[in-house]
N, C-alpha and C positions, 0 to 999 in steps of 0.2 A: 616574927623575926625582924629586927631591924639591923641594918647596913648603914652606918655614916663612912662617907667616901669626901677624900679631899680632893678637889681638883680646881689648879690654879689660885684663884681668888676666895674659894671658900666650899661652905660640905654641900655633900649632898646627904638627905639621909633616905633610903627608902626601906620600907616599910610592906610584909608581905604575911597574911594572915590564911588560913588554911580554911577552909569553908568546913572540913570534916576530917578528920586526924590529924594527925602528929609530925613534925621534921624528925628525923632521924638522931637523935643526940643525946650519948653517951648519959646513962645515970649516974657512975661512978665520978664522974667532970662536977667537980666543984667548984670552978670559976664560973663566971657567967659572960663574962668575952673569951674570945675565939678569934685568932688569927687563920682566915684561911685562903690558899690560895684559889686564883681564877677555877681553875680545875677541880679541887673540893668543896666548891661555893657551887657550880654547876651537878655536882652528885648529891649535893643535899637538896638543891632546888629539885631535882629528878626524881626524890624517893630513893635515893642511896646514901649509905653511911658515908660521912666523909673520913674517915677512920681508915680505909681500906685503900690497898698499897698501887692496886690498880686497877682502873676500870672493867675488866672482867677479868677472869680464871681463866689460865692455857687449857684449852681441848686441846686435846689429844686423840688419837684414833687410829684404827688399820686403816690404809690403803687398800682400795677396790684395784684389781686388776681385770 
């Protein structure tokens, strides 16, 4: 995966290679750049889809009394 970032005077680019599987990213995506934010840049670094609408599923559950 690489990242070019502009900040101020010029880019940065980094650069982040996976020792043993795969980023999480859409087969049907047929461009090859991706706008994403802070927040879906963080879920795909983690091993989560950045596709998905929020960081986990509402549980739900009975109440112990």
């Amino acid at each position: 995966m690489k990242i070019l970032y502009w900040e101020c005077n010029g880019f940065w680019l980094y650069y982040r290679r996976l020792d043993k599987g795969k980023f999480k990213w859409p087969a049907e995506l047929n461009e090859q750049t991706v706008s994403l934010s802070l927040r879906e840049l963080h879920w795909l670094l983690d091993g989560l889809s950045y596709l998905q609408t929020e960081a986990h599923t509402v549980v739900s559950g009975l109440k112990n009394n």
